[in-house]
C-alpha positions, 0 to 999 in steps of 0.5 A, a space after each residue: 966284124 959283124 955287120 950290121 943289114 940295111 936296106 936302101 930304097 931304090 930311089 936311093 941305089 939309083 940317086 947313087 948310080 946316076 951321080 945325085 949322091 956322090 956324097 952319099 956313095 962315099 960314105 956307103 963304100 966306106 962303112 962296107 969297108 971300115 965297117 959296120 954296115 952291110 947293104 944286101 940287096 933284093 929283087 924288089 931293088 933290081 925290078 926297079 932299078 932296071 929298064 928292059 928297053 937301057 940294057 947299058 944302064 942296066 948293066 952299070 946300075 947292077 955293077 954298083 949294086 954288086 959293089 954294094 951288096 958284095 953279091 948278099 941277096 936277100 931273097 923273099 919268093 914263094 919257098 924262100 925267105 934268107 940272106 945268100 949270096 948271088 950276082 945282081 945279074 943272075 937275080 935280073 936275069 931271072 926276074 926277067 923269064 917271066 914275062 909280067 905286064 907291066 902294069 898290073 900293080 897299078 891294074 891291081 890297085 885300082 879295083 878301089 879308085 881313089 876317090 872310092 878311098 877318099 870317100 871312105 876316109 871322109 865318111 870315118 871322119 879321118 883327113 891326110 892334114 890331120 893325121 900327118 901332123 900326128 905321131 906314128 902312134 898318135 895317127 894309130 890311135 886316131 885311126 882305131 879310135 874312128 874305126 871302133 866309133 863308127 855307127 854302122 846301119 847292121 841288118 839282121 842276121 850281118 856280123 859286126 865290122 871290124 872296130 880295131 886295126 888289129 881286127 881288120 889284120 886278124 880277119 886277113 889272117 884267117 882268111 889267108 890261112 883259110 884259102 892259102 895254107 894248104 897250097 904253101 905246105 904243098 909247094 914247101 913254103 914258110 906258112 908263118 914268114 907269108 903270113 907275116 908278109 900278108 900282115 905287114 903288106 896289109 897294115 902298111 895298106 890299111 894305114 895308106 887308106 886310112 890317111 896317114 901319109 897316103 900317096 897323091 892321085 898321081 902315085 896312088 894310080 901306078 900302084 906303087 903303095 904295092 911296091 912300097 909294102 914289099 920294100 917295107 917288108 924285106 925292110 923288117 929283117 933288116 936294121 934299117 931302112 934308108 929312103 927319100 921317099 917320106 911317105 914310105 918311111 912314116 909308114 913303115 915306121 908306123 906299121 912297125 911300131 905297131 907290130 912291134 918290129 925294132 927296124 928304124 927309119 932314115 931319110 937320105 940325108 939322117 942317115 948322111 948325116 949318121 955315116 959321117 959322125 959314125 965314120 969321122 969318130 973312128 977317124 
């Protein structure tokens, strides 16, 4: 039988782990075994489900994510991006050489304060209420449409903006490829897969800025938007993505949709509830 990938978050692995989701675990194990799905796992999931300073959960949330990926990585780094198998514990293990402070996402991602992103977002007239009450595609349009309305105070000789999201994307392409390209080939790199990645990570952003299911002050200064684009990248090979967190899912559904990338989304408990019809009709 041919399996079927889907990526868990790891608010999810870990809900599972420490006893949260018995139902869920249940209902996982079963479809591993009785088909169709398969849960690979990724370095993004072992970062955030381990502790340096809890060795002992550590070892027992990695025996679970072994069981439930059957030991398929799907492994995204610099001159990699493909399904292998590997043991959770060679993947921490390795993750773990390099010695990173821990707080450089959220040292990253506060070049722009909050504030700062509110600011901008008020003066394109676009607010959170709003365009979460709009569909993905709905809440696209509102934002290009602000985008390509705005009356900008040009000086002579200044090149015009970007008025779409596309261009915005387009322009991030370019400068990627312009500054980075070279050092890919060198190093054997997938030009096409990074810039892929720098397209989705950069839309899955723009669309936090812009409003749509933005994250509070608190979440917005550890970072973890950084965090949750790469998650919704390795998502994008994947058939689904499975998460509690609702803002990670409404916008990864909308930068799919408009890349036109077929993943689906589920929250914990639709894709609960889809296990359990899907299991109990080939009962």
């Amino acid at each position: 039988m041919e399996r079927v990938p889907v990526y868990l978050d790891s608010n999810v692995i870990i809900d599972m782990a420490d006893g949260r989701e018995n139902d869920l675990l249940g209902l996982v194990m079963r479809s591993i075994y009785e088909g169709p799905y398969c849960y690979p796992f990724s370095a993004e999931q072992i970062s955030e489900i381990t502790d340096n300073e809890r060795q002992a959960r550590n070892e027992s949330r990695l025996m679970l994510l072994s069981d439930l990926s059957r030991n398929v990585y799907f492994e995204h780094s610099i001159n990699s991006l493909q399904f292998r198998t590997e043991s959770t514990t060679q993947v921490y293990e390795t993750i773990n050489e390099v010695s990173l402070s821990q707080n450089w996402e959220a040292d990253f991602a506060n070049f722009i304060s909050f504030e700062q992103q509110l600011e901008a977002r008020t003066a394109y007239g676009l607010s959170t209420d709003d365009l979460n009450n709009l569909s993905a595609e709905e809440a696209i349009t509102k934002i290009n449409s602000a985008l390509s309305n705005y009356e900008y105070e040009l000086k002579e000789g200044q090149i015009d903006p970007p008025r779409t999201l596309n261009d915005m994307l387009d322009y991030s392409e370019q400068n990627m490829r312009e500054h980075f390209s070279q050092i890919w080939e060198s190093m054997g790199a997938n030009i096409e897969s990074h810039l892929r990645n720098c397209k989705l990570v950069s839309l899955f952003s723009f669309i936090d800025t812009f409003g749509f299911w933005s994250d509070s002050k608190r979440t917005y200064k550890k970072g973890s938007r950084l965090a949750d684009s790469r998650h919704a990248f390795n998502g994008s090979y994947f058939k689904c993505v499975v998460s509690r967190d609702k803002r990670l899912l409404k916008k990864s559904e909308a930068a799919y949709k408009y890349l036109e990338i077929t993943t689906q989304c589920f929250h914990t408990d639709e894709f609960k509830a889809h296990l359990y019809d899907l299991l109990s009709g080939q009962s």
